[in-house]
Backbone as CSV, one residue per row, in Angstrom:
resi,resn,N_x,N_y,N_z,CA_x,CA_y,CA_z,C_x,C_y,C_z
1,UNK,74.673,168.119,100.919,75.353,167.085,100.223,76.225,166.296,101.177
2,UNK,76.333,165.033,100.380,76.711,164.333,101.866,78.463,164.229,100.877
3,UNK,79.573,164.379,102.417,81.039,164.339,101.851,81.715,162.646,101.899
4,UNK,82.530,162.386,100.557,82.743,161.088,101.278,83.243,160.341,102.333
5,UNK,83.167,159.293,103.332,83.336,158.874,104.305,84.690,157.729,104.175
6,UNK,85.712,158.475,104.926,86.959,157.857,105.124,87.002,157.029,106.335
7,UNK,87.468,155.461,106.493,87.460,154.699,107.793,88.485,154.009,107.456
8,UNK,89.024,154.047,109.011,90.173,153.139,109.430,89.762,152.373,110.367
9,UNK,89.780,150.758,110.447,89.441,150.066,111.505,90.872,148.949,111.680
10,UNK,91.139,148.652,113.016,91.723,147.908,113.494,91.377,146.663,113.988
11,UNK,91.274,145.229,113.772,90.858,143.996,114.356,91.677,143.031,114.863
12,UNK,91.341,142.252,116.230,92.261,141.417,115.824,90.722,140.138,115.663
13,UNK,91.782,138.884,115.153,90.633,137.869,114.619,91.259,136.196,114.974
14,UNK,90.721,135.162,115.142,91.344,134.178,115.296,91.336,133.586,114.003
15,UNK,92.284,132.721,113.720,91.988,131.703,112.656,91.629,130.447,112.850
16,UNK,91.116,129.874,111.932,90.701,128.650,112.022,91.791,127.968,112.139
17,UNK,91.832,126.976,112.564,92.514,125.669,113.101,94.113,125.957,113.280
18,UNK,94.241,127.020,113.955,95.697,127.596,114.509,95.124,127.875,116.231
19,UNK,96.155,127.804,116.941,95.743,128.225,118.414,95.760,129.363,118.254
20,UNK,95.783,130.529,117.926,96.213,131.806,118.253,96.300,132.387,116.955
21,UNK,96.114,133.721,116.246,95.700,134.618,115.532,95.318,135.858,115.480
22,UNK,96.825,136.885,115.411,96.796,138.313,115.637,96.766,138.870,114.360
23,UNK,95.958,140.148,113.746,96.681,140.494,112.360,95.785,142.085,112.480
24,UNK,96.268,142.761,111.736,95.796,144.135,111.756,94.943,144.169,109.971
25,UNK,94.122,144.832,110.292,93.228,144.920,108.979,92.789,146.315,108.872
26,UNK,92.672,147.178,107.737,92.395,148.085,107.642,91.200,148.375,106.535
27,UNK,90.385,148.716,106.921,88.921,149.222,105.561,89.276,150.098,105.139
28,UNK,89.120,150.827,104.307,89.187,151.772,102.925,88.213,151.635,102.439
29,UNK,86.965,152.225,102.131,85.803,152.237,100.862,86.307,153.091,100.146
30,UNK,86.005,152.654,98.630,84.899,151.414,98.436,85.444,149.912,98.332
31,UNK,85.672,149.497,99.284,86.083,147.773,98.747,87.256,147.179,99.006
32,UNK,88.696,148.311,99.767,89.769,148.072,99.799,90.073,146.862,101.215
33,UNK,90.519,146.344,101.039,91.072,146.050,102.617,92.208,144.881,102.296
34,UNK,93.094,146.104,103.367,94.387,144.868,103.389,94.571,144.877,104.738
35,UNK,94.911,143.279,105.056,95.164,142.674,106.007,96.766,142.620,106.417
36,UNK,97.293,142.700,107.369,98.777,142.465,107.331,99.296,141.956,109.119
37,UNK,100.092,140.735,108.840,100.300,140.134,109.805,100.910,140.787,111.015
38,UNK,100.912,140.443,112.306,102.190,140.771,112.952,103.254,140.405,113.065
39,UNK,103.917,140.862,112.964,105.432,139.844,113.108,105.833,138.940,114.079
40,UNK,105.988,137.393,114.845,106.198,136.816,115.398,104.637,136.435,116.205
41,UNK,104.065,136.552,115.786,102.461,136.112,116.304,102.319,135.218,115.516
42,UNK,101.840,135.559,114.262,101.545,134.098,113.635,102.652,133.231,112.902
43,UNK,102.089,131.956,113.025,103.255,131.084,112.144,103.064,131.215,110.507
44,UNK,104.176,130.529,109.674,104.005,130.606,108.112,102.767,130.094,108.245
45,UNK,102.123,130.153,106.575,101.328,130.079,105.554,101.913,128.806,104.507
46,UNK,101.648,127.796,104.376,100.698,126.740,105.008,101.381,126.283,106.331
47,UNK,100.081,125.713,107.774,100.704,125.266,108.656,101.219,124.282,108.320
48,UNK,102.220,123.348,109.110,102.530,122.392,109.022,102.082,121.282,110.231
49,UNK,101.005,120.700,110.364,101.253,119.613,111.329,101.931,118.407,111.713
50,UNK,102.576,118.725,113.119,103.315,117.806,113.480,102.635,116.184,114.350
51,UNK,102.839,115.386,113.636,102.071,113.876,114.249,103.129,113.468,115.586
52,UNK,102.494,112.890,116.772,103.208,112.346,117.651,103.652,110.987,117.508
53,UNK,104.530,110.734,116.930,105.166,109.091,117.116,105.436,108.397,118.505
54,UNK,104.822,107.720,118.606,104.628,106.645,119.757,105.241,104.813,119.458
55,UNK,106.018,104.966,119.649,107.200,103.589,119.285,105.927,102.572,119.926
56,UNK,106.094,101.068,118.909,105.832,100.241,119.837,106.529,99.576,121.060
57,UNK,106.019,99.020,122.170,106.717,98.753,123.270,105.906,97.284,123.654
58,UNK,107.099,95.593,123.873,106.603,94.600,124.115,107.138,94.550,125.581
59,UNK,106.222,94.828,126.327,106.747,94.816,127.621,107.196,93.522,128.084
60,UNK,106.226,92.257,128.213,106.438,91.275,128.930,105.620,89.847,128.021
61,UNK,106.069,89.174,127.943,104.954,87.904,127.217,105.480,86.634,128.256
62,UNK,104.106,86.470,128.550,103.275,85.200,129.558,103.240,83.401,129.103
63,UNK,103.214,83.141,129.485,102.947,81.533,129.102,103.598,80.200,130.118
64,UNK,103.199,78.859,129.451,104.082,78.144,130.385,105.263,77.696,129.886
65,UNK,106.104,77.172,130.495,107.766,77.227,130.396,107.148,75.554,129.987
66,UNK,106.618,74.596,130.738,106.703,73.629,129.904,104.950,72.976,129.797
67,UNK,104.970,71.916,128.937,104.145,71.360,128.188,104.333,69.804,127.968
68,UNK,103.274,68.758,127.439,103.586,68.049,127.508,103.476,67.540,125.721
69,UNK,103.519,66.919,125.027,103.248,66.797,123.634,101.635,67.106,123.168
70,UNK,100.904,67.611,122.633,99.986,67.660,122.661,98.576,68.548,123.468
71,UNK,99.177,68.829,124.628,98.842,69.876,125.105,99.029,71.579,124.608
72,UNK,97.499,71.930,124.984,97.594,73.579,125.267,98.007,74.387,125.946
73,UNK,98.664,75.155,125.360,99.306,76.520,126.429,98.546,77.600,125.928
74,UNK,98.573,78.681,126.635,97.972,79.853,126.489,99.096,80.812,126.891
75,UNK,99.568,82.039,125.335,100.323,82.661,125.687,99.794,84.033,125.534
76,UNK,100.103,84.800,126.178,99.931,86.722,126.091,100.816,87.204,126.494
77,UNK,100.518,88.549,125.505,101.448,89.473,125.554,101.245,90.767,125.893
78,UNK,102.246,91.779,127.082,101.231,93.236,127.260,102.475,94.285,126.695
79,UNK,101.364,95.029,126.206,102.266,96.104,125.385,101.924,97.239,125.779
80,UNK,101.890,98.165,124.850,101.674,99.378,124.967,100.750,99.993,123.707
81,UNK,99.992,98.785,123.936,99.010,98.781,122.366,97.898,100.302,122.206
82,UNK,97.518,100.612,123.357,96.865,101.566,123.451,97.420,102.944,123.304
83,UNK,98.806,103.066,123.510,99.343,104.364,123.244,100.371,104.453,121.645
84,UNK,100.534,102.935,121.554,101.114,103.280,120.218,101.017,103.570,118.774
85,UNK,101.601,104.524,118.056,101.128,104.710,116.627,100.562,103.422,115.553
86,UNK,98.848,103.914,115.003,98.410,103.213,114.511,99.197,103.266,113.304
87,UNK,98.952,101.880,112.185,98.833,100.538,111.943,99.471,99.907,112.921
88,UNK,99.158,98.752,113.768,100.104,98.140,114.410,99.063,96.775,114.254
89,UNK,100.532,96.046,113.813,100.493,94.244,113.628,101.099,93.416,114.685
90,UNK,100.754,92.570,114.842,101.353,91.576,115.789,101.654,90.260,115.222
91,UNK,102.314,89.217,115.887,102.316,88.067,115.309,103.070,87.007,116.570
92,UNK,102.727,85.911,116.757,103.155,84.965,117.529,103.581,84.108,116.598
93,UNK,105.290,83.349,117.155,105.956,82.673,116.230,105.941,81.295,117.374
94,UNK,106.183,80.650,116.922,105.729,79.182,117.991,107.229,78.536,117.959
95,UNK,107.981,78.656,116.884,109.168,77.863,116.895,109.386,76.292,116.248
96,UNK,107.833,75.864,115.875,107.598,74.821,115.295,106.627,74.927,113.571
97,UNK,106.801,75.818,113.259,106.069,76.414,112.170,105.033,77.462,111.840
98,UNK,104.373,76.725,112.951,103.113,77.310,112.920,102.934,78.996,113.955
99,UNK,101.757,80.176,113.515,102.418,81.280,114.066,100.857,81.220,114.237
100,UNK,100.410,82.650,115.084,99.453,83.084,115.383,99.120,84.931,115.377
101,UNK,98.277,85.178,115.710,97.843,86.864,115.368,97.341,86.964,116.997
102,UNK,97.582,88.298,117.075,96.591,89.034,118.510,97.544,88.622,119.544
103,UNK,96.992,89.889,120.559,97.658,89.726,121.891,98.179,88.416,122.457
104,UNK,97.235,87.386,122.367,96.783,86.198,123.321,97.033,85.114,122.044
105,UNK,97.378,83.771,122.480,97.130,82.991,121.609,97.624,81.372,122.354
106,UNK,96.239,80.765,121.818,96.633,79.330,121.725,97.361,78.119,121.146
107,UNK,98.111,77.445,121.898,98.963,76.614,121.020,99.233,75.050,121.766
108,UNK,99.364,74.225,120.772,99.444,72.964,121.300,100.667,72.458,120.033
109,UNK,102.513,71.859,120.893,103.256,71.539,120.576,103.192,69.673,119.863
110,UNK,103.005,69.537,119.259,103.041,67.962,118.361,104.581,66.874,118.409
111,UNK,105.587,67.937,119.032,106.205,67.018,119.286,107.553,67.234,119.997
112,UNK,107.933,66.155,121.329,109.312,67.286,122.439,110.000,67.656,121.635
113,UNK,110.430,68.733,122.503,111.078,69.319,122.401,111.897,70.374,123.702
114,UNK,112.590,71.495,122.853,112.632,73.294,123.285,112.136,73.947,121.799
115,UNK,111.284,74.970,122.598,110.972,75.769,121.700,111.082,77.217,121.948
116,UNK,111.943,77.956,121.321,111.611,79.846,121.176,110.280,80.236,120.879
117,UNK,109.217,80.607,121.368,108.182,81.540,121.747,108.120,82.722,121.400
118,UNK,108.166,83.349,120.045,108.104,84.579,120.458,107.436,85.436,120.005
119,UNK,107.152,86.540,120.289,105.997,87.538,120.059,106.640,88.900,119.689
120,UNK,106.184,89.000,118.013,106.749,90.484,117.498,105.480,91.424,117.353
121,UNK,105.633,92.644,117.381,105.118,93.953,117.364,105.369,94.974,116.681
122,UNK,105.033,95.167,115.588,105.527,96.777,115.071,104.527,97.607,114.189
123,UNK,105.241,98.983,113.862,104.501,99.857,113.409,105.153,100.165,112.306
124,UNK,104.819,101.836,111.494,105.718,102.131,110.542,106.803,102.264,111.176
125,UNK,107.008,102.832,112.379,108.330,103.774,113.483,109.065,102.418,113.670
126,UNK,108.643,101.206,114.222,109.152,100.430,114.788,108.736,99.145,115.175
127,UNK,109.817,98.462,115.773,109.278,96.802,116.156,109.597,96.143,117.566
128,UNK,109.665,95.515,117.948,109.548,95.313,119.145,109.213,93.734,119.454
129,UNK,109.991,92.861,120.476,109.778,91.089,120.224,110.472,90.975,121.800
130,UNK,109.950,90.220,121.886,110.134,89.080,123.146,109.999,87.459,123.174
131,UNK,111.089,86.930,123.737,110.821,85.799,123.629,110.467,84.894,125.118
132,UNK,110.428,83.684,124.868,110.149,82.855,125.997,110.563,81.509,125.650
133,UNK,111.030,80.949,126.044,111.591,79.239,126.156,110.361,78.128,127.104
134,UNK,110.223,77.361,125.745,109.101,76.410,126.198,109.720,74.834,126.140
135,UNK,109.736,74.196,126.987,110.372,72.569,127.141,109.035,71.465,126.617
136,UNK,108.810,71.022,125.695,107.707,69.896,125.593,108.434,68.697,125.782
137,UNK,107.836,67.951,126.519,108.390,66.653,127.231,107.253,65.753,127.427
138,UNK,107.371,64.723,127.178,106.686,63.228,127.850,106.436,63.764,129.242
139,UNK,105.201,63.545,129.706,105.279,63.242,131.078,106.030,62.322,131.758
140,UNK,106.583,62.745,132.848,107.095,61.443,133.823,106.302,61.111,135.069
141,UNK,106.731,59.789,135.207,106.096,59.285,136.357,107.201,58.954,137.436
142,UNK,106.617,59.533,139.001,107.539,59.908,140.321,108.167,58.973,140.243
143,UNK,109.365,59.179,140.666,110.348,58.729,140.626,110.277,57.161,141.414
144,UNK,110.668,55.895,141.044,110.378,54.534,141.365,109.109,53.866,140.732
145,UNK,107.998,54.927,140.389,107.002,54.269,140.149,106.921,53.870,138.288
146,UNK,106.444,52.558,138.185,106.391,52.152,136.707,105.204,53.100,136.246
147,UNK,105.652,53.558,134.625,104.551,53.879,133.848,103.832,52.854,132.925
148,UNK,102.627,52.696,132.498,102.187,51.994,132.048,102.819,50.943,131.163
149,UNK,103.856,51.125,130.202,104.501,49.916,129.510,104.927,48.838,130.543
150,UNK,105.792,49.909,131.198,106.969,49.226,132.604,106.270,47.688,133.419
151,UNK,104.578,48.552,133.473,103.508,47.715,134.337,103.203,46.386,133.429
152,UNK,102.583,46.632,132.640,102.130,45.483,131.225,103.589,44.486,131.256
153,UNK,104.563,44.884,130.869,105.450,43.921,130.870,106.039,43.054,132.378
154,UNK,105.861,43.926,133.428,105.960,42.921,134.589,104.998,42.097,135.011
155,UNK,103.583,42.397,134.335,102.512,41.444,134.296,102.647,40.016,133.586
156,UNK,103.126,40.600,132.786,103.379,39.584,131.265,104.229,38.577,132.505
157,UNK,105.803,39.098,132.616,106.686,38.166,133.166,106.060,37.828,133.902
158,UNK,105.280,37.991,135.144,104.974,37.374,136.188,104.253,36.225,135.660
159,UNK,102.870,36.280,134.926,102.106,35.216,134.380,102.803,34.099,133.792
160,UNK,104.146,34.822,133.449,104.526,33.430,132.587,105.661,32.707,133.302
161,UNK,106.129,33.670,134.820,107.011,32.500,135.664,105.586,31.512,136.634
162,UNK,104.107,32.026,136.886,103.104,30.984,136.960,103.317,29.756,135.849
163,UNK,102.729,30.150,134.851,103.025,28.926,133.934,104.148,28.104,133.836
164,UNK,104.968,28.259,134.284,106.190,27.803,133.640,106.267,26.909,135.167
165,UNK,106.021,27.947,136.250,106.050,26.463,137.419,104.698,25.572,137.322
């Protein structure tokens, strides 16, 4: 006749999606088994994961300082777009109404001025802006030389001190 069969086994085991997983387990037939932790090996029951927050960061924004009415500038901006916590929005503010999206952006001023330039950045954590000062101005012409009105009207006078002698 066969006598019944008493077992004690010891394991250790990893767990799923924890680094590390010590625990002692013991069999008993028919069917028993209790498991029991070690003390300071494993963490509580449920884990908790911790997310890395990564602030946004506007390092530097590019462009030209001046412009003439009507002309394009091309402005960019470098961040730290690649390391920082996703959702992240951007926005270019022009100073004359009109705004733009994305790193980079094109713009043409309608009328002189100074204008604030500036470029915001943020996430849930945070925000982040830089500005830049843009001058739109008339072109000038070197210094002594007439610009086109200046020219037309000394034409004019001249033709008409001909006539007049």
């Amino acid at each position: 006749m066969c006598k019944p069969l008493s077992l004690t086994l010891s394991l250790a085991f990893t767990l799923l999606f924890l680094p590390y997983g010590i625990a002692s387990a013991q069999i008993k037939p028919p069917g028993h088994v209790s498991v029991m932790r070690q003390p300071g090996v494993l963490p509580e029951f449920p884990p908790i994961l911790k997310r890395t927050v990564v602030p946004v960061d506007v390092r530097t924004i590019e462009g030209p300082n001046q412009l003439a009415p009507g002309e394009t500038g091309l402005f960019s901006a470098r961040t730290n777009i690649e390391a920082a916590s996703l959702p992240i929005r951007s926005r270019w503010e022009f100073g004359d109404g009109h705004t733009a999206a994305g790193l980079s952006a094109r713009h043409a001023f309608a009328q002189p001025g100074t204008y604030a330039v500036t470029f915001r950045m943020w996430n849930e954590y945070s925000e982040d802006a830089d500005t830049l000062v843009v001058t739109v101005a008339a072109q000038q012409t070197p210094h002594g030389a007439l610009d086109p009105t200046q020219t037309d009207l000394l034409h004019r006078a001249e033709r008409q001190a001909e006539h007049n002698h």
